[in-house]
C-alpha positions as CSV (number, residue, x, y, z in Angstrom):
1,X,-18.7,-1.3,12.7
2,X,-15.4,-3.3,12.2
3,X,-15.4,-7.4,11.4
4,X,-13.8,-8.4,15.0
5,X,-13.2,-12.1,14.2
6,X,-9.6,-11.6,13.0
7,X,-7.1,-11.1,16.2
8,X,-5.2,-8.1,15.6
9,X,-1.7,-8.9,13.9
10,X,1.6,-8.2,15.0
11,X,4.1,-6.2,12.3
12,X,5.9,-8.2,10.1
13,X,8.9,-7.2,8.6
14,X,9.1,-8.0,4.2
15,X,12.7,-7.5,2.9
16,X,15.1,-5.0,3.7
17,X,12.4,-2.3,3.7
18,X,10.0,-2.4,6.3
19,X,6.1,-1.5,5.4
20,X,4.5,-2.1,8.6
21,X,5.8,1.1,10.6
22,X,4.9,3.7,8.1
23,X,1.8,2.9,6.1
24,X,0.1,5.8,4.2
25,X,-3.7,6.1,6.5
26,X,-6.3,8.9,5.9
27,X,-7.9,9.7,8.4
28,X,-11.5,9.2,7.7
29,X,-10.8,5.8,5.1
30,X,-8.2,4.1,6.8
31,X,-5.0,2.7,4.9
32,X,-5.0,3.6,1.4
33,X,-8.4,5.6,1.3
34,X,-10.1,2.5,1.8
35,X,-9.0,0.6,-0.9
36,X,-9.0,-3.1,-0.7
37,X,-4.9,-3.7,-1.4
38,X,-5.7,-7.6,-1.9
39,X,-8.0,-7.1,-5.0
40,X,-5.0,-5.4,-6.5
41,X,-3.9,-8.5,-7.6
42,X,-7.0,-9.5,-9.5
43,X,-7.7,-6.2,-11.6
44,X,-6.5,-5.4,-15.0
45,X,-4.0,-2.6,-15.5
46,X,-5.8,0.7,-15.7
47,X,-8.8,-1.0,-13.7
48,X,-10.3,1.4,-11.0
49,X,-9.0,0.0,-7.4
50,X,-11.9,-1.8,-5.1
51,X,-13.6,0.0,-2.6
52,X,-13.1,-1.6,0.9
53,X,-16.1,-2.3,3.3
54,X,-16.1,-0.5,6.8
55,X,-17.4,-4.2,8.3
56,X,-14.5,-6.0,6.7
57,X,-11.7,-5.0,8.1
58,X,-8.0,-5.8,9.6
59,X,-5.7,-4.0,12.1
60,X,-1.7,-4.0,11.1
61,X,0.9,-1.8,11.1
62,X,-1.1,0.5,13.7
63,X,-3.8,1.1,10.6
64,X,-6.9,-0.4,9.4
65,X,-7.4,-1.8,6.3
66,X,-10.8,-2.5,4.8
67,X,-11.3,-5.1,2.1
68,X,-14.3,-5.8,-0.5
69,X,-15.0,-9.4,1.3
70,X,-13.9,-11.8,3.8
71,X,-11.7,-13.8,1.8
72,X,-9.6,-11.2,0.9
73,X,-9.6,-9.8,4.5
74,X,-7.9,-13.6,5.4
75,X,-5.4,-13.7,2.6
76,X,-4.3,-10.2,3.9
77,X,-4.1,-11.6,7.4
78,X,-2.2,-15.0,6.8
79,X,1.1,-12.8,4.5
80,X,0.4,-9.1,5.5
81,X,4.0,-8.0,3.6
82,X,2.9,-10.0,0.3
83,X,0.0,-7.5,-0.1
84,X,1.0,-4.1,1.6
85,X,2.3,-1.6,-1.2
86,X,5.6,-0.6,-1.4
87,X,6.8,2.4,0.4
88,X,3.3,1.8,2.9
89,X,1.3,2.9,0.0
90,X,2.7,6.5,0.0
91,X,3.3,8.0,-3.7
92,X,5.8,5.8,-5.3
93,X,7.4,9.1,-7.3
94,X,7.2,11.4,-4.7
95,X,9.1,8.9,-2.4
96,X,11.7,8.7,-5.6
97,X,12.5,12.7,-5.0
98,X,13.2,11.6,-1.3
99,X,9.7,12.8,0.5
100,X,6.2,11.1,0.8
101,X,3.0,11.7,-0.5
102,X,0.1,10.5,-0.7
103,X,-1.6,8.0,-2.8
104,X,-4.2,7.7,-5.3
105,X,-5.9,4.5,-5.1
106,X,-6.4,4.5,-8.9
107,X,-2.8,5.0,-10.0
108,X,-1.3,1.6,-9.6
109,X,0.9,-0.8,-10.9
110,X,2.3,-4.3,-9.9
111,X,6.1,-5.1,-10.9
112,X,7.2,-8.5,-9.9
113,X,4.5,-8.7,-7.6
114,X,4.8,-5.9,-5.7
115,X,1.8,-2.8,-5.7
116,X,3.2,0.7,-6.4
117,X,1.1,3.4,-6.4
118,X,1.5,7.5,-7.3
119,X,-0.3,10.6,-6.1
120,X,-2.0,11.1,-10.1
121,X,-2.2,10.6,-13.1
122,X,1.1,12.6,-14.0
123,X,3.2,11.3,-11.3
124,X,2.4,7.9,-12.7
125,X,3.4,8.6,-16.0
126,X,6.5,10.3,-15.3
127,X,7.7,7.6,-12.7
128,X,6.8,5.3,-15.5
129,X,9.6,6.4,-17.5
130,X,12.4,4.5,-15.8
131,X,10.3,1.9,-12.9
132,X,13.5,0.3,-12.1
133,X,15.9,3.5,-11.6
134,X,12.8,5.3,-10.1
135,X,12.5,2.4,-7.6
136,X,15.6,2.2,-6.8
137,X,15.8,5.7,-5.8
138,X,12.8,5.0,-3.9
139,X,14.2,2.8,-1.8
140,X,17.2,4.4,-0.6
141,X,14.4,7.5,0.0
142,X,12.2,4.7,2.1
143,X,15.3,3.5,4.1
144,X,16.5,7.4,4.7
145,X,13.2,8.7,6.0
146,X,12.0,5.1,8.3
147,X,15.7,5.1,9.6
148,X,14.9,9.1,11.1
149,X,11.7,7.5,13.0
């Protein structure tokens, strides 16, 4: 049962890329598999991500998002675009080659404050190999396909 006490948040656009229109959802654990995208920002590189709670939980960008407590369920709510992963979460290296995938909550990485995260383990390390050139390609890709909807 969902956490009601949080009004339900209108999109907000971050940048030139917008993350609220196309955020990677599955379909049984909600945006990003049910990982809670705020503790992101408090693990370690290589750290497994945090499991969300189904009672914890925010609606943005037409998905719900689950989160590990309250507090991080608020910090999500009061800057939405400071905390949703780039490309809506979908497979940083797959949108670099220009189509989405999905993510794996596990494979992450924050560059100047921004969550990225690939499909495995291989993806990772491959995108790895050139962030910045692979980013920017991913961008253009991002802009391409959320231009089309």
């Amino acid at each position: 049962m969902a956490d009601d006490s949080q009004p339900k948040a209108s999109p907000v656009q971050s940048a030139a890329i917008s993350s609220d229109k196309n955020v990677y959802s599955h379909f049984f654990r909600d945006a990003l598999k049910g990982a809670d995208v705020v503790a992101y920002y408090s693990l370690k590189p290589g750290e497994k991500a945090v499991k969300g709670s189904a009672s914890i939980t925010y609606e943005w960008g037409d998905v719900t998002w689950r989160f590990a407590t309250r507090e991080n369920r608020n910090l999500f709510a009061a800057d939405p675009a400071k905390y949703v992963p780039a490309y809506g979460g979908h497979c940083a290296y797959a949108m670099s080659k220009g189509f989405e995938a999905p993510p794996r909550p596990d494979s992450w990485v924050i560059i100047d404050g921004k969550l990225y995260l690939n499909n495995n383990a291989k993806s990772f390390e491959i995108w790895e190999r050139d962030t910045a050139g692979n980013i920017s390609k991913a961008d253009e890709a991002w802009m391409e396909i959320n231009s089309e909807e």
